[in-house]
Each structure stands twice: as structure tokens, then as C-alpha cells.
matplotlib code that plots the C-alpha trace (Angstrom):
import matplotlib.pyplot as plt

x = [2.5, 0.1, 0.5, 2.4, 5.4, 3.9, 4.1, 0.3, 0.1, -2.6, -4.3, -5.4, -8.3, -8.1, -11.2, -11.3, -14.0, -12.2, -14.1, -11.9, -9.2, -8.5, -8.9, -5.5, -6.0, -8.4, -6.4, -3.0, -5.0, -6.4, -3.1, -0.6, -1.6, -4.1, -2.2, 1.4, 2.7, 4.8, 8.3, 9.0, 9.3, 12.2, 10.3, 6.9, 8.3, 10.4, 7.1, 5.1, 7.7, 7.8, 4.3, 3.9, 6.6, 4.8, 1.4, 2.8, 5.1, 4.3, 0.3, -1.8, -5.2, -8.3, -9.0, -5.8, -6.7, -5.0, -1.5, 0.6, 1.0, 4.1, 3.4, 0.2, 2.4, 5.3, 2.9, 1.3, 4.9, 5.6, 2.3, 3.3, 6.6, 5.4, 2.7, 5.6, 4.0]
y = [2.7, 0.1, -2.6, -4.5, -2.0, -2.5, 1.0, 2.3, 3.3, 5.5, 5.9, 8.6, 8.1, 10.3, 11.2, 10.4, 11.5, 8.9, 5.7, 3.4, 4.5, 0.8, 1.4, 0.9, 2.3, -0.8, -3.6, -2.3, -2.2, -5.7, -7.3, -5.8, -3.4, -5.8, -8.9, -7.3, -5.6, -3.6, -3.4, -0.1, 2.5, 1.2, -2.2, -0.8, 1.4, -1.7, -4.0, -1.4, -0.6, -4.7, -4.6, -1.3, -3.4, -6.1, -4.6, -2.2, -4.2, -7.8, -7.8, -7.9, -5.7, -6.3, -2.8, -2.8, -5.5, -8.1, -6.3, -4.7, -1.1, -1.4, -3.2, -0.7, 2.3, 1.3, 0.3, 4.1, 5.4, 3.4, 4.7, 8.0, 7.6, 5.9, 9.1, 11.6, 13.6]
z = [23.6, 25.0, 27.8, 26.3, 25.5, 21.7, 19.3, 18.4, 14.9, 14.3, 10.6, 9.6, 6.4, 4.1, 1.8, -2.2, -4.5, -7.1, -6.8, -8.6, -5.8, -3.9, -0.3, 0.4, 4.0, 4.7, 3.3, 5.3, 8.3, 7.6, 6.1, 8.3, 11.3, 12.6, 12.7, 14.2, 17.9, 16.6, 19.7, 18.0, 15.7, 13.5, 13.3, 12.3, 9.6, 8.2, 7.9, 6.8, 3.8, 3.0, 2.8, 0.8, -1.6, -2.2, -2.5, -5.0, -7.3, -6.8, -6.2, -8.9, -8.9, -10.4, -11.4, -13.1, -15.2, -12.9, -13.7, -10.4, -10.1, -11.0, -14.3, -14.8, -14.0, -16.7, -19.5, -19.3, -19.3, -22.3, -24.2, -23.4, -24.8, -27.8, -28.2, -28.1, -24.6]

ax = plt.figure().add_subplot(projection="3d")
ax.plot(x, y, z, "-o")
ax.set_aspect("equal")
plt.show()
């Protein structure tokens, strides 16, 4: 906890030899740990999750050919399907 009575949450980075990985870790710290005091646990898990939400399903990414996850994630389980695997 700090001063305040606000809930630290600590990142840990994790390492990827993949490139074309986003940095995830860098844009939830800059779109989401940064800007909020989190008063506790229960509150930092519920923003976190709404942001994880929207980054996931309703963002679109460039190196996903401006489609979301969710979109780029469904049209490979649809190839798939159509490819018999």
C-alpha cells in the first residue's frame, strides 16, 4: 500500500523472443496502471479486466491488420475449420 491507502500493483515483464508480440505490458501500464489509485484489490482487478476487455475485443491492432484479437482470433478458427484440422 502507499500513502495514500492506494493498492501497488507490481508488473512483472516477462521476456519474448517473438517480435511481432505487442508490448502489452507497456500499454496497460501506460493506459491503465499509470493513470489510476487503485482503493483496493477488488477495484484493481475490476479495471484491469474492463481494460483487458476492450483491448482484446474492441481494439483494433495494426499488426493484426487493423482487426481486434478477437476478430483475428475467430477468422483463424474459421480457416481451420474450413481446412478440416
Amino acid at each position: 500500500m502507499d500513502d495514500s491507502g492506494g493498492l501497488a500493483v507490481p508488473c512483472k515483464r516477462q521476456s519474448s523472443s517473438d517480435t511481432d508480440v505487442p508490448d502489452t505490458d507497456g500499454t496497460l501500464r501506460s493506459e491503465c496502471l499509470n493513470i489510476h489509485w487503485f482503493l483496493d484489490l477488488k477495484e484493481a482487478r475490476h479495471l484491469i479486466e474492463a481494460w483487458r476487455q476492450e483491448y482484446n475485443e474492441s481494439r483494433p491492432h495494426a499488426s493484426l491488420d487493423d482487426r481486434t484479437p478477437s476478430e483475428f482470433a475467430s477468422q483463424i478458427a474459421a480457416s481451420r475449420d474450413l481446412a478440416g484440422t
